[in-house]
N, C-alpha and C positions, 0 to 999 in steps of 0.2 A: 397660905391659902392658894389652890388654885384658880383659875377662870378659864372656861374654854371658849372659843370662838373662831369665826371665818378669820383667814390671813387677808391681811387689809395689804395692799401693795406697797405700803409705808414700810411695812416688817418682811418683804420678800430679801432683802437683802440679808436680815437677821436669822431667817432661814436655812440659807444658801449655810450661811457663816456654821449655822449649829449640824448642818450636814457634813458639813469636811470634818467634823470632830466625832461626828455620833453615826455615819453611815459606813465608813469601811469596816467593822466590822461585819456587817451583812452578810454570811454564809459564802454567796457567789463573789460577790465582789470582793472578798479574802481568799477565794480560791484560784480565781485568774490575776488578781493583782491591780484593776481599773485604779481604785482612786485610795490616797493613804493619807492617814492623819494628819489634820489639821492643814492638807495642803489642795491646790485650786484643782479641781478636774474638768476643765472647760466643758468635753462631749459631755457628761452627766449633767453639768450645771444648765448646760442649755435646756437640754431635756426639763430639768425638774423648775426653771422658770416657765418653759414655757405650760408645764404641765401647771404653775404658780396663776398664769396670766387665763385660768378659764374661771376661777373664783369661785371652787367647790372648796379648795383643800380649808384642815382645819387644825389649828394650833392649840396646845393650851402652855399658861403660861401661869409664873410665880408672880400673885398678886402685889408682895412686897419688894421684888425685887425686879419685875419684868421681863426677868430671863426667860427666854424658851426651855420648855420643862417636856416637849413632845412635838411633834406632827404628825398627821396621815397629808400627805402627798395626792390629792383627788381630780383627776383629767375624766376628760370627757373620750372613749371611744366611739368613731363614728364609721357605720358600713366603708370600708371598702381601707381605711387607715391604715391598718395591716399589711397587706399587701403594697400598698406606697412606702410603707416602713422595711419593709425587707428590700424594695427596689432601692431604698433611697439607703440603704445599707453596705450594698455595693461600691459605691462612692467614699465609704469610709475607709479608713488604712488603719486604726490602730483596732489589731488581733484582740485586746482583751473587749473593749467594747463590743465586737462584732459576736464574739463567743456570747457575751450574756444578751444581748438582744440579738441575737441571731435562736439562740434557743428559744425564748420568748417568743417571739416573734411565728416561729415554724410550730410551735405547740400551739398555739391561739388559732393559727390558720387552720389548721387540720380540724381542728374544736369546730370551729366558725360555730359560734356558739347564736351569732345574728340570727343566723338562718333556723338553730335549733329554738328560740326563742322569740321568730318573729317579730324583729326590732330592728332598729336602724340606728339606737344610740346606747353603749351602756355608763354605766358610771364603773370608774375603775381605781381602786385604792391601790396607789403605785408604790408610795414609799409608807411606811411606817416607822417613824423612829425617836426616841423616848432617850432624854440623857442619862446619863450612864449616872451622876447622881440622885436621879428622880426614881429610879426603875425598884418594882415591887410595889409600887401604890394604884395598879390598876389603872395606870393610865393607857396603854396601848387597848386595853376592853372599851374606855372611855370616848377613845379618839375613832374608835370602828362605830361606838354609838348615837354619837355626836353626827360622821358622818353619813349612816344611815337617814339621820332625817333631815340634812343638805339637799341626798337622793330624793327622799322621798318629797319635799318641798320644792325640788325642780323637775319633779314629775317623770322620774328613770324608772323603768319597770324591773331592772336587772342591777344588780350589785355585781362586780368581778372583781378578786385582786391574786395578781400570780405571787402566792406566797411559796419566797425563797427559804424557807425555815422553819423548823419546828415551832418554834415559840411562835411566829406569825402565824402559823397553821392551827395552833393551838387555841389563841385569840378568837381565830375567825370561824372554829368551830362552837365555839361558846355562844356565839352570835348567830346561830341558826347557819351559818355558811357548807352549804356541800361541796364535795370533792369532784368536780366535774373530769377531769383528769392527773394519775400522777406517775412523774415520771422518775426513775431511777438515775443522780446523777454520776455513779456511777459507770453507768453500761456506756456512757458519751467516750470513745479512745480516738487519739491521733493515729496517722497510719502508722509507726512502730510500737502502737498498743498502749503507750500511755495516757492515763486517764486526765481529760479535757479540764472535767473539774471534780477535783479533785477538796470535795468538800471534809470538812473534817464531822466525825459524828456531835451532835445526833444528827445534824441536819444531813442526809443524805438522801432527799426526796424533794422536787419540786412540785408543788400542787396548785394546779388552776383553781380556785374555788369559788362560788357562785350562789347568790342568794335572790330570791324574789323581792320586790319591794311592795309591800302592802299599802297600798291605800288609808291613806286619811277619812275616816267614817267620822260623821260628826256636825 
């Protein structure tokens, strides 16, 4: 049996732990090489603790066994982040990191979805990822739905999540999510032409996607 629920800071580490096993294969991050099975990726881990310590993301888990069976990854965007994130980017050295949030980072800007949506904070489902023995029970539709009402119970007007992959694309259309922008990763070359990222199909499209959050009537 499953059970879903918020990650409690008891279980960020349990997290951490089922992302070194269930996150490289992720489209981008198999195509520049960031982080590989089963082993520590510090710049990522940081990231996805600190994205741990805003206490949206949401887990679900094997009731009789306690294993982690999925997560969606959920931070809070706030005006102006972005831009600090590409500055504070700079300061980084390792090439494959700066390639996947470097692209992110320049597509969101350009979006500045703030300004299209008159807001100052969004909610943003950063990772999605479902163990590789769990998968086909609908739980990545689960964990987008679960997370939707985090959003909507801390009062986010906007849903975003930059979905790296068809199957996460897929997900977040089911879920009323629109395509706000999507980018070919393809067309990305170094200056002797070869391709940046070099995803393998189906996944050869990165799509920002973006959903309204409806009000609780009642």
């Amino acid at each position: 049996m499953l059970q879903y629920g918020l990650i409690p800071p008891s279980r960020f580490e349990d997290v951490i732990g089922h992302l070194r096993v269930n996150f490289p294969d992720e489209p981008l991050n198999a195509a520049v090489g960031l982080c590989f099975h089963g082993k520590p990726c510090p710049l990522l881990e940081h990231h996805d603790w600190k994205t741990l310590e805003d206490g949206l993301s949401v887990m679900v888990t094997d009731k009789d066994t306690g294993k982690i069976a999925g997560v969606a990854l959920n931070g809070i965007s706030r005006l102006g982040d972005t831009e600090k994130a590409i500055e504070e980017l700079t300061a980084i050295e390792n090439l494959q990191y700066r390639r996947i949030f470097g692209l992110l980072n320049d597509v969101n800007k350009e979006l500045d979805l703030f300004s299209k949506y008159g807001i100052e904070k969004i909610f943003e489902i950063r990772i999605l990822s479902v163990d590789s023995g769990y998968r086909g029970k609908g739980i990545a539709k689960e964990l987008f739905i679960q997370s939707e009402i985090v959003a909507r119970d801390n009062g986010f007007k906007l849903m975003k999540t930059d979905a790296t992959s068809l199957f996460t694309q897929k997900v977040a259309e089911s879920q009323g999510f629109h395509v706000e922008k999507s980018v070919n990763y393809h067309d990305y070359k170094d200056e002797i032409g070869n391709k940046i990222y070099d995803t393998q199909p189906p996944h050869l499209h990165y799509k920002v996607m973006a959903k309204l959050v409806q009000p609780c009537h009642g």
